[in-house]
LOVOSE-704265 format. One record per residue (C-alpha): residue number from 1; chain; x, y, z. Coordinates in pm, 1 decimal. Layout:
BEGIN
+-----+-------+----------+----------+----------+
|  nr | kette |       px |       py |       pz |
+-----+-------+----------+----------+----------+
| NUM |     A |        X |        Y |        Z |
...
+-----+-------+----------+----------+----------+
This chain:
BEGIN
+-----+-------+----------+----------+----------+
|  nr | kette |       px |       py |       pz |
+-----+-------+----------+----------+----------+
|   1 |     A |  -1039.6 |    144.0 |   -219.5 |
|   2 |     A |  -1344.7 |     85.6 |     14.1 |
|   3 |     A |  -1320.1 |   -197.9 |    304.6 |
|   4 |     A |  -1555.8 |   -402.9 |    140.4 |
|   5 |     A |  -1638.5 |   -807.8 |     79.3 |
|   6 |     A |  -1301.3 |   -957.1 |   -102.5 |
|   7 |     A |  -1379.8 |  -1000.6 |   -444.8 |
|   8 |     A |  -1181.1 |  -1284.8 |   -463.5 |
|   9 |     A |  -1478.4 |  -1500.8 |   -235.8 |
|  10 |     A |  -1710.8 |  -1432.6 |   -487.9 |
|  11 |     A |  -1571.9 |  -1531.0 |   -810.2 |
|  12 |     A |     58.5 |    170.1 |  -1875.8 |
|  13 |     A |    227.8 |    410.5 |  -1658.5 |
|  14 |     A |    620.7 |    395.2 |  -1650.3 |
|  15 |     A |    831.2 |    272.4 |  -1387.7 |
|  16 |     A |   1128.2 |    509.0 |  -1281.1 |
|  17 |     A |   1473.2 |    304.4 |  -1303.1 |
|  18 |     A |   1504.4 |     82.5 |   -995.8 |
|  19 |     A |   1858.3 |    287.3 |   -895.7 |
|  20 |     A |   1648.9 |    574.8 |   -830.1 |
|  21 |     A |   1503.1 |    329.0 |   -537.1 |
|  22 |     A |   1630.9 |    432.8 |   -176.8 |
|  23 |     A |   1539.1 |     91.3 |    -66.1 |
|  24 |     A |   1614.0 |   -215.2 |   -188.2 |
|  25 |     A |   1307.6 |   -427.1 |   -276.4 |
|  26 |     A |   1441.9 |   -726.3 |   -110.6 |
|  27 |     A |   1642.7 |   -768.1 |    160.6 |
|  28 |     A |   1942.2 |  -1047.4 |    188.3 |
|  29 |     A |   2050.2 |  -1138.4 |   -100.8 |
|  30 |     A |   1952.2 |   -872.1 |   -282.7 |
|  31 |     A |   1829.5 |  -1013.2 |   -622.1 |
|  32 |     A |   1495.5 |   -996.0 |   -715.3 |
|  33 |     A |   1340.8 |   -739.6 |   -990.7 |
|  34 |     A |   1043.4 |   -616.2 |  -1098.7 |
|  35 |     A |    877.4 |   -826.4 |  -1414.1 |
|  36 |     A |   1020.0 |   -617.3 |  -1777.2 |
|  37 |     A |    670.1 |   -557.1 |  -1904.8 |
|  38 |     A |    690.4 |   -830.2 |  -2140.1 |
|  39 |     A |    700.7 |  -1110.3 |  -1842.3 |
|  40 |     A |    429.8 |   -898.1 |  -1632.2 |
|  41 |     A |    179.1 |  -1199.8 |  -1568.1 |
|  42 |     A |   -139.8 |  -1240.7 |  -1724.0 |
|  43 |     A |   -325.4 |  -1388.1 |  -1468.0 |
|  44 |     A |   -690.3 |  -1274.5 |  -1394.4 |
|  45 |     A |   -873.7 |  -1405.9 |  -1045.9 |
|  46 |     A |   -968.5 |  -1700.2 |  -1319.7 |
|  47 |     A |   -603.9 |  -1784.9 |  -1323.7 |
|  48 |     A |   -360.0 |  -1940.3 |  -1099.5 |
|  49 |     A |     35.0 |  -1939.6 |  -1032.0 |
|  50 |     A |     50.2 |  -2272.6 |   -896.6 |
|  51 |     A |    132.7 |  -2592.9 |  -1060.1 |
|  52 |     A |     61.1 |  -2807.8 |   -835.8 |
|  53 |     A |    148.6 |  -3142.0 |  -1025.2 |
|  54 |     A |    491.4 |  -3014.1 |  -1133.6 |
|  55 |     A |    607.4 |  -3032.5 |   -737.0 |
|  56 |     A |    293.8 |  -3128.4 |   -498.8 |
|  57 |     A |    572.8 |  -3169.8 |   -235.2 |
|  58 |     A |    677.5 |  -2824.7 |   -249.5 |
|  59 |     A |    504.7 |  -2468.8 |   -114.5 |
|  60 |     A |    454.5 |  -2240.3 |   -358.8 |
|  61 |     A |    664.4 |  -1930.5 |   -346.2 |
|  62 |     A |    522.4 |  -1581.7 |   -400.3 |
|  63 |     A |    687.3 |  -1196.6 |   -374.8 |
|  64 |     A |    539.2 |   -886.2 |   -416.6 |
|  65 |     A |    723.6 |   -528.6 |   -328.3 |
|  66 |     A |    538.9 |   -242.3 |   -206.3 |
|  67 |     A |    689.0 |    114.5 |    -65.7 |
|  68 |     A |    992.8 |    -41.1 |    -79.0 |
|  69 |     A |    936.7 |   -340.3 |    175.7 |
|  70 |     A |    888.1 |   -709.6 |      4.9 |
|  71 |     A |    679.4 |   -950.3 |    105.1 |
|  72 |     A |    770.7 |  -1321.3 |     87.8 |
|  73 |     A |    468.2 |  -1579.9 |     74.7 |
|  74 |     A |    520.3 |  -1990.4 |    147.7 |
|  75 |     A |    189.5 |  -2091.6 |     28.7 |
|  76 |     A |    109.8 |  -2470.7 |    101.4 |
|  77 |     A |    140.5 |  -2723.4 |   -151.9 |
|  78 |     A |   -156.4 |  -2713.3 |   -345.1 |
|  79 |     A |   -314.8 |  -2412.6 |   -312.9 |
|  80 |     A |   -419.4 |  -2221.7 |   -606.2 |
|  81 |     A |   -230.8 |  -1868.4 |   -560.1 |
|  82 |     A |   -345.2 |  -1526.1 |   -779.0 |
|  83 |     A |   -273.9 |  -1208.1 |   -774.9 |
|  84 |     A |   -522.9 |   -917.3 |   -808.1 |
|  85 |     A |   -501.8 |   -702.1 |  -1081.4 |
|  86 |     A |   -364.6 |   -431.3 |   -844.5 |
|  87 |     A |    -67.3 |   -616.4 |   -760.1 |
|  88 |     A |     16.4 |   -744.2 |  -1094.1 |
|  89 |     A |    288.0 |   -474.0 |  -1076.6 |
|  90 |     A |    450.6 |   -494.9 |   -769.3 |
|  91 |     A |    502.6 |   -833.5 |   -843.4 |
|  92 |     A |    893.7 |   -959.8 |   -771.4 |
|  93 |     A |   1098.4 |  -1254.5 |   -938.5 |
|  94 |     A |   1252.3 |  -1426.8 |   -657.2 |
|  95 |     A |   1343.8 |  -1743.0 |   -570.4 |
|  96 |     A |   1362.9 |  -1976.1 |   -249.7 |
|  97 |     A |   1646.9 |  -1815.6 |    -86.3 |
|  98 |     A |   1534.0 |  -1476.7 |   -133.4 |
|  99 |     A |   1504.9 |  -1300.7 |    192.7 |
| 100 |     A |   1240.8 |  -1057.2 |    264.3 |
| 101 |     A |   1081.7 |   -754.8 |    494.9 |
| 102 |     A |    792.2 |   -991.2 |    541.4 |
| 103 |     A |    791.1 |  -1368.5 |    579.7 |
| 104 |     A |    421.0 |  -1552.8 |    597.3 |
| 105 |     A |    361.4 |  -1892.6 |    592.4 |
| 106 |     A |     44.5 |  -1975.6 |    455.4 |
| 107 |     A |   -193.2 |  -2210.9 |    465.9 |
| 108 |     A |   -545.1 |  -2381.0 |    513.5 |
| 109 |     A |   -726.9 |  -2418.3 |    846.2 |
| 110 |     A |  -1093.7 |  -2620.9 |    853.2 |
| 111 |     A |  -1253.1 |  -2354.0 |   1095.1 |
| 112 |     A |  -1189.3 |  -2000.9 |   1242.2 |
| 113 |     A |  -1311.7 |  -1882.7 |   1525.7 |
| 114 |     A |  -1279.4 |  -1526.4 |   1712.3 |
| 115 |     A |  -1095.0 |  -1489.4 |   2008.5 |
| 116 |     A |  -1345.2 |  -1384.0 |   2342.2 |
| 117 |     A |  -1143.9 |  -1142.4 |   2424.3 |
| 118 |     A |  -1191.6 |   -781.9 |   2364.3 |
| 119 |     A |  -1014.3 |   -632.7 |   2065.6 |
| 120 |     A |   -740.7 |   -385.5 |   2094.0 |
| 121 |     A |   -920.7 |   -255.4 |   1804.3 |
| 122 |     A |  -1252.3 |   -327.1 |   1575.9 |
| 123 |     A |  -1297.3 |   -168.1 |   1237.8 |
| 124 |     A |  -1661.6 |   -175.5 |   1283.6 |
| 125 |     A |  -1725.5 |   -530.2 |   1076.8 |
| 126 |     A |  -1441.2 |   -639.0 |    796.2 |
| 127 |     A |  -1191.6 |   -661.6 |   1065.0 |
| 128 |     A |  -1047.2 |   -673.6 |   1451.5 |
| 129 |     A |   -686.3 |   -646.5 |   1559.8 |
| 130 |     A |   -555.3 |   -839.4 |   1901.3 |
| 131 |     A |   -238.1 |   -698.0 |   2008.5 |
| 132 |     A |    -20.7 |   -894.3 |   2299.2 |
| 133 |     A |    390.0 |   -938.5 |   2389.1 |
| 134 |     A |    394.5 |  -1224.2 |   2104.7 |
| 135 |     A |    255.2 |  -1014.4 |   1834.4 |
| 136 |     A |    -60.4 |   -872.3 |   1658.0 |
| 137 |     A |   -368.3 |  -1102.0 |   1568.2 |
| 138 |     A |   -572.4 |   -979.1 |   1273.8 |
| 139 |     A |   -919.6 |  -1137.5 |   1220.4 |
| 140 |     A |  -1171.5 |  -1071.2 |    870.6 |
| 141 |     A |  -1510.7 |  -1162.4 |    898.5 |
| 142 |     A |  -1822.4 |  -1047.1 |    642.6 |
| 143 |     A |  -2197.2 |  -1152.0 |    727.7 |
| 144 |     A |  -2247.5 |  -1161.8 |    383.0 |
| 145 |     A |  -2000.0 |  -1418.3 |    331.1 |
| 146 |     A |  -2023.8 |  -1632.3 |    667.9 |
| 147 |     A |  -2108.8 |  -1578.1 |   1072.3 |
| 148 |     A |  -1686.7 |  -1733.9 |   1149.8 |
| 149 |     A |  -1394.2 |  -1549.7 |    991.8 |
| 150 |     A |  -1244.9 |  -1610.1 |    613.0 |
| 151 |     A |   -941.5 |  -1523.9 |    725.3 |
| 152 |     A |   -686.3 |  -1475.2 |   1010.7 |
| 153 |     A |   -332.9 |  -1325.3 |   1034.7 |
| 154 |     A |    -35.4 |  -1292.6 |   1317.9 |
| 155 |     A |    280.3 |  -1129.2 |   1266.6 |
| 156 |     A |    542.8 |  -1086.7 |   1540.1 |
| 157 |     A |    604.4 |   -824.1 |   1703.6 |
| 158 |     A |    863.9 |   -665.0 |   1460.8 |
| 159 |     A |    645.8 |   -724.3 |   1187.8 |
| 160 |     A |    877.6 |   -957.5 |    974.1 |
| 161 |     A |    714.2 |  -1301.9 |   1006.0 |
| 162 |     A |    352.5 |  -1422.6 |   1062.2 |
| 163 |     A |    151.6 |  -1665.9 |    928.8 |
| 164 |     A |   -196.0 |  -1635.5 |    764.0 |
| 165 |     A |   -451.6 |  -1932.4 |    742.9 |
| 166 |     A |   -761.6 |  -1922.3 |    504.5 |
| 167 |     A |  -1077.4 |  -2063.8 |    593.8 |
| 168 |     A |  -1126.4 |  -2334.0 |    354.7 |
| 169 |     A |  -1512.3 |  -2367.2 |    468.8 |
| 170 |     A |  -1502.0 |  -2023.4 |    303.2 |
| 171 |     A |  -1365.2 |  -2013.8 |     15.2 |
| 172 |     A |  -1497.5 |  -2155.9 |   -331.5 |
| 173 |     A |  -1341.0 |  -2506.4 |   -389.6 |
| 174 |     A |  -1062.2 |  -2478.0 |   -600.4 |
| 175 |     A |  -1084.9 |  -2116.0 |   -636.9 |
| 176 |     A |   -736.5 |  -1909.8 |   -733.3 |
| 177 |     A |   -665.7 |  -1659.6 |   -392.6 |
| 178 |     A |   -452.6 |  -1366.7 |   -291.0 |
| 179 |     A |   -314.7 |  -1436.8 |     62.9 |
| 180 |     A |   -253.5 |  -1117.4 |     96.4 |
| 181 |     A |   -571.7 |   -965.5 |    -77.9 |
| 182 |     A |   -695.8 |   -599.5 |     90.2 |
| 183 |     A |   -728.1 |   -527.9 |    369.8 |
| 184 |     A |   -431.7 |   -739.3 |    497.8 |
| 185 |     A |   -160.0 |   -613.7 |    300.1 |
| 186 |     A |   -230.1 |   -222.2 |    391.9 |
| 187 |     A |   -263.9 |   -362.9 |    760.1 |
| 188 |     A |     66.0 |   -506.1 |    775.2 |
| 189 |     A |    236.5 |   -211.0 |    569.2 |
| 190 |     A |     78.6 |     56.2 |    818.7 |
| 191 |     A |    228.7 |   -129.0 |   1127.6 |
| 192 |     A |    555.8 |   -183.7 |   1036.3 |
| 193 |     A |    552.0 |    195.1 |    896.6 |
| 194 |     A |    438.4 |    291.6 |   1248.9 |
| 195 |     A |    775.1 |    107.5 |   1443.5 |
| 196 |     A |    990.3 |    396.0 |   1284.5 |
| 197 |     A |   1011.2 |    298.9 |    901.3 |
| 198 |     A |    755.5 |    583.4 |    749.9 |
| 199 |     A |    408.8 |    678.7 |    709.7 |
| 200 |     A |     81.4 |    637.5 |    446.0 |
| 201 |     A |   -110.9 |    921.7 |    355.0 |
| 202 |     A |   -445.5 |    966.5 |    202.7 |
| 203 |     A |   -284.0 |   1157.8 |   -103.0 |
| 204 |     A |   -249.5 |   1167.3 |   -479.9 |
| 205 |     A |    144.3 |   1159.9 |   -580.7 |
| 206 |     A |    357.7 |   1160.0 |   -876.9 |
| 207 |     A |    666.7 |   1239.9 |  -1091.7 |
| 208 |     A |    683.3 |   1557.4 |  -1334.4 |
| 209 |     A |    830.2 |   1523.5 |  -1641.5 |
| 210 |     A |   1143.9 |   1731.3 |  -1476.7 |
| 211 |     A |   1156.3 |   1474.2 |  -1197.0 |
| 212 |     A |   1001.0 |   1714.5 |   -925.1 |
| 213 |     A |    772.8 |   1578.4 |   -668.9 |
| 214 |     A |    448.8 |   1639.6 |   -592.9 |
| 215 |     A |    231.5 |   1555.7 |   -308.2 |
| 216 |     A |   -148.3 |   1612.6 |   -339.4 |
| 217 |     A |   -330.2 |   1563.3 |    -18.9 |
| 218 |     A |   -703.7 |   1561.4 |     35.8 |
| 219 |     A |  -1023.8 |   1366.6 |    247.0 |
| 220 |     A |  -1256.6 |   1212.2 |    -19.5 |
| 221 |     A |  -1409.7 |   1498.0 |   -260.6 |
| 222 |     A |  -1135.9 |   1738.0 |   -261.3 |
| 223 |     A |  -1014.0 |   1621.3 |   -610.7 |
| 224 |     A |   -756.7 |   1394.5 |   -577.1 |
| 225 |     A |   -909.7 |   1169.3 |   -918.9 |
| 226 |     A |   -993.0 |   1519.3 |  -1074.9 |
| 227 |     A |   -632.5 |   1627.5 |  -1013.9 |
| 228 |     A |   -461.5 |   1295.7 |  -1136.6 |
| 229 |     A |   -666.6 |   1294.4 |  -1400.2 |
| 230 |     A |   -512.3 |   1663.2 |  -1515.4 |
| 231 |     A |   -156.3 |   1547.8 |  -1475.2 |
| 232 |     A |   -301.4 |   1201.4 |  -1656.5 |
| 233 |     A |   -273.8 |   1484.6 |  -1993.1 |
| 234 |     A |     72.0 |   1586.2 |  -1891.8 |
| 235 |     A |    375.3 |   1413.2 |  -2125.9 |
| 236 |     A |    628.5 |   1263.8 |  -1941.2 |
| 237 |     A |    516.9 |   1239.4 |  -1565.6 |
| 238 |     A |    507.5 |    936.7 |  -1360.0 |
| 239 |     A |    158.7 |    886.9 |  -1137.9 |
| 240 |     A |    216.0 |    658.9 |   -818.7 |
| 241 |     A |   -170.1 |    634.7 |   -679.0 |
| 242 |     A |   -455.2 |    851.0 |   -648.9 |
| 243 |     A |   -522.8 |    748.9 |   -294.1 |
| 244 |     A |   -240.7 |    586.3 |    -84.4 |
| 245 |     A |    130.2 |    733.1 |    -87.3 |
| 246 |     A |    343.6 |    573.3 |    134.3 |
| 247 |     A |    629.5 |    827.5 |    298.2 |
| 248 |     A |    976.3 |    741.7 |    385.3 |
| 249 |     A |   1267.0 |    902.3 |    485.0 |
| 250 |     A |   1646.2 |    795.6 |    336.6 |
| 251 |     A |   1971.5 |    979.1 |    408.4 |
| 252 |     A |   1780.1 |   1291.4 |    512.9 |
| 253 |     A |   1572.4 |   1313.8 |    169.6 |
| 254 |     A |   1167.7 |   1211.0 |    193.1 |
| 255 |     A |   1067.3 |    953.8 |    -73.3 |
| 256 |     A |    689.5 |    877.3 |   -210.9 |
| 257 |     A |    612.7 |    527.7 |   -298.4 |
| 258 |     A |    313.0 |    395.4 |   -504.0 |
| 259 |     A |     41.4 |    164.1 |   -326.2 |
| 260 |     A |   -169.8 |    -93.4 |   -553.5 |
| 261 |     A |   -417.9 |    102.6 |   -328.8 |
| 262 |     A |   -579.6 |    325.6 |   -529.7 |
| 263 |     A |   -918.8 |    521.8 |   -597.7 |
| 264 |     A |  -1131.6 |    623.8 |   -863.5 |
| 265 |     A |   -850.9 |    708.7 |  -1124.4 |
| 266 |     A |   -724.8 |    360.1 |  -1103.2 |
| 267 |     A |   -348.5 |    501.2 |  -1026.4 |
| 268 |     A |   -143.5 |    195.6 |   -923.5 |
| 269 |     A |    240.9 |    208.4 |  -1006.2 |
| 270 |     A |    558.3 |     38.4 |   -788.7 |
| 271 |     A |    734.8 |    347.1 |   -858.4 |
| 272 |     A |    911.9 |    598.1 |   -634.9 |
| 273 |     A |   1032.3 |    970.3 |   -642.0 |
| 274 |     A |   1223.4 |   1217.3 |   -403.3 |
| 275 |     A |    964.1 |   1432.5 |   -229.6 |
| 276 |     A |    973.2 |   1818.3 |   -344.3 |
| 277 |     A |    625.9 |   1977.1 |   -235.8 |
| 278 |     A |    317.8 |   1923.2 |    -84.3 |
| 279 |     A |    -26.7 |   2026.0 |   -166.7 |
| 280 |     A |   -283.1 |   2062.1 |      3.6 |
| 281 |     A |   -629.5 |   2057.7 |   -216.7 |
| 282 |     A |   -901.7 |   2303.5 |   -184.9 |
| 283 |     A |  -1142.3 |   2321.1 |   -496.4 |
| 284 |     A |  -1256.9 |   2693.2 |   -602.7 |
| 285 |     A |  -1290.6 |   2923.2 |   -890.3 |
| 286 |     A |   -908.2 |   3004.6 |   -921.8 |
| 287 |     A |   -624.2 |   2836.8 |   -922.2 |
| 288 |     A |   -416.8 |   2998.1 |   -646.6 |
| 289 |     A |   -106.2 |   2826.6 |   -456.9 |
| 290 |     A |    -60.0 |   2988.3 |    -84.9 |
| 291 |     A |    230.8 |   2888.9 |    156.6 |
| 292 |     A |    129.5 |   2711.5 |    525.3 |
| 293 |     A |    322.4 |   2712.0 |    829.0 |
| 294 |     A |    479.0 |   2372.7 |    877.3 |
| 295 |     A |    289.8 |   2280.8 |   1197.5 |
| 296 |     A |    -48.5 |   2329.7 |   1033.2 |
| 297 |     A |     94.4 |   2116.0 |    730.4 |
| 298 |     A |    220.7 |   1851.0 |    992.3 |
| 299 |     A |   -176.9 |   1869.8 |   1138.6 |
| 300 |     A |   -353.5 |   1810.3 |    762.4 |
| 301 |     A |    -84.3 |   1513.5 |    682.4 |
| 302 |     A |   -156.3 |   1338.7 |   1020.4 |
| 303 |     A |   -494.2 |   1403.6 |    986.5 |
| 304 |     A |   -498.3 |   1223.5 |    645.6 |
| 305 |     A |   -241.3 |    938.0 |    773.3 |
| 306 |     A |   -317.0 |    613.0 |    817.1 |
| 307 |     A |   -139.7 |    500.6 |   1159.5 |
| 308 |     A |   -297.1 |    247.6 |   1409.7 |
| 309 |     A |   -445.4 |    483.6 |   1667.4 |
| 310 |     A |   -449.8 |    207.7 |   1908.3 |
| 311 |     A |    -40.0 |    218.4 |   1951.9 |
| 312 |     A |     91.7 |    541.7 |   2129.2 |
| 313 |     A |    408.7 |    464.4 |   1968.4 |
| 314 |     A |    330.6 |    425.7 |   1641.9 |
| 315 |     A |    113.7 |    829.7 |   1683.7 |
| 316 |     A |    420.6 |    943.4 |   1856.4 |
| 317 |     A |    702.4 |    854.9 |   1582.8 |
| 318 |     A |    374.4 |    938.9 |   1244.6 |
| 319 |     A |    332.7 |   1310.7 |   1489.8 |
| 320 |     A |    730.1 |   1352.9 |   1457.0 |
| 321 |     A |    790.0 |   1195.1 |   1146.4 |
| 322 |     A |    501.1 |   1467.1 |   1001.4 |
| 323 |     A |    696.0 |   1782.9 |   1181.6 |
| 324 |     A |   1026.8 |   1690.6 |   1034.9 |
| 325 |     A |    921.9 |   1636.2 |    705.3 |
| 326 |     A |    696.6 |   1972.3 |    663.8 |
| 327 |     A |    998.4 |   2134.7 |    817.7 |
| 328 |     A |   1241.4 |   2003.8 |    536.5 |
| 329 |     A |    972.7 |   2016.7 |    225.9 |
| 330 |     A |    774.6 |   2330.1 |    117.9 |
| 331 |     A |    383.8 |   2262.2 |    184.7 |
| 332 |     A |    138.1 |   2501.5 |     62.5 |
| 333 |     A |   -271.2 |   2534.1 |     -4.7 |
| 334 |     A |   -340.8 |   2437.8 |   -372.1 |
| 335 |     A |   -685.7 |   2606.6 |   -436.4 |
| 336 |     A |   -762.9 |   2493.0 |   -811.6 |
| 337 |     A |  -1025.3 |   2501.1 |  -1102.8 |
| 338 |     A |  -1042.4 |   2135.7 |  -1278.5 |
| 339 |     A |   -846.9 |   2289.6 |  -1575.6 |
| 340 |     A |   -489.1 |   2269.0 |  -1664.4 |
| 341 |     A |   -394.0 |   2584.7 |  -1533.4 |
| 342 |     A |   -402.7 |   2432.4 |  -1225.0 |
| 343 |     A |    -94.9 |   2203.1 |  -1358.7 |
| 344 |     A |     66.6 |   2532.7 |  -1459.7 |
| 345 |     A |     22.7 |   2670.8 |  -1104.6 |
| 346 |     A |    189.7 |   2378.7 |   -926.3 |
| 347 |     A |    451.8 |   2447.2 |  -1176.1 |
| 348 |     A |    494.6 |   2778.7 |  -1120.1 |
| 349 |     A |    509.7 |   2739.6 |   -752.6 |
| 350 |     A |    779.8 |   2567.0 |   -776.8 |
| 351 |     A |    993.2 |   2808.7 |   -980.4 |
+-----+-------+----------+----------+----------+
């Protein structure tokens, strides 16, 4: 998913059982579940999930789960709240006294302006990160949408509360928005990963039908779609995302979690597996899997991590994260044809 303009300013794969979940979606008390399929929402950016006359006293109340950490939203009263199509299925039924990994007020602000000081970090235009002893200040701005910022987020320094306010000068009158909408919710999932809680990866991962699994890594080009698109064929295996796997580690055993992060093959589930092997694509005229040493393995998964390089901390616990697991999980070079013999290979590996 490119850092582009938010859409929102201008306008079936099966779920493994929730036991198989390491971590509990929600966090005191634990009762929130995934939507069964027949009460997954229907809303479209056209749509809202605010009723606004039923309560107008009231904030509206919105969850989502992702890699295992859940995100509670206090929207004011009022404002019309959607979810993108990516995170129609990591969205949670909870209710007001649901406690969760993240806690954000949100709400309106008349004008936004950017702090003078120097960034602890700049993406280059979309967004800029301010980092102090009370927390971390995030701050999205687009020329082609306006010269002051849309949007503007702080979280503490643990990363379980913040608030984010939305330009209203902005944003089309009356216009359904995601809170939360990209790049925001993979910025506050990769810092709280990076305080000692796991790492995302620029990877392709999923489920076999046997319940092995795989990790696919790879920059852009080196067939990530093409691969998920191959095990797309396969009966009876689970695809998480086909471009952001977040890692975890529980009672010694490495999970993958699904992102609503994904690339070209559209690969978006809430889902979660044990981790068995990792891949590391290389496109040729065979299909050939070779064993690597676990410290280069630990060099191509930080060098396809997502960790804010701006916190030694955060590189220091991805850096040793990365050696344990490629220490505990077989990682090998999948060289592969775009053919299904390439599924049979992975396969075969793992005999």
């Amino acid at each position: 998913m490119s850092a582009s303009v938010p859409k929102r300013l201008f306008s079936g794969i099966a779920k493994l059982p929730a036991s198989l979940d390491p971590f509990p979606a929600l966090a005191k008390p634990l009762t929130a579940e995934p939507l069964a399929p027949d009460d997954t929402p229907t809303t479209t950016m056209s749509s809202t999930l605010t009723d606004s006359s039923a309560n107008p006293t009231q904030a509206t109340r919105l969850a989502v789960s992702i890699g295992g950490f859940s995100f509670g939203l206090w929207c004011s009263a009022g404002m019309p709240v959607a979810l993108d199509p990516e995170h129609q299925p990591f969205l949670l039924r909870a209710t007001s006294n649901d406690g969760c990994h993240f806690e954000l007020d949100i709400a309106w602000t008349d004008s936004l302006q950017l702090p003078k000081l120097i960034p602890s970090f700049s993406s280059g235009g979309l967004w800029s990160a301010f980092v102090s002893e009370t927390g971390t200040k995030f701050y999205f701005s687009s020329i082609a949408v306006s010269p002051l910022p849309y949007k503007a987020a702080w979280f503490d320094p643990s990363f379980q509360r913040g608030h984010i306010v939305l330009n209203r000068s902005v944003f089309p009158q009356h216009a359904p928005v995601f809170p939360l909408e990209y790049p925001l919710d993979e910025l506050a999932m990769m810092h709280r990963l990076a305080l000692g809680e796991g790492v995302e990866v620029h990877a392709l991962g999923l489920a076999d039908a046997d319940g092995s699994g795989y990790l696919f890594l790879g920059h852009s080009g080196a067939g990530k779609s093409t691969t998920a698109r191959l095990w797309m064929e396969q009966p009876g295996v689970t695809l998480l995302s086909d471009d952001r796997i977040i890692l975890r580690q529980h009672d010694g055993k490495f999970w993958m979690y699904g992102t609503p992060w994904h690339g070209d093959a559209g690969v978006a589930s809430p889902a979660c597996v044990p981790l068995d092997s990792v891949f590391l694509l290389e496109q040729a005229l065979v299909n050939e899997v070779t064993p690597v040493a676990p410290a280069r393995a630990a060099a191509e998964l930080f060098a396809r991590s997502f960790v804010p390089h701006y916190l030694q901390s955060g590189i220091q616990f991805s850096l040793d994260f990365l050696d344990q697991l490629t220490r505990s999980v077989p990682c090998s070079v999948l060289r592969f044809t775009p053919t299904p013999g390439a599924v049979e290979a992975v396969r075969y590996a793992r005999v």
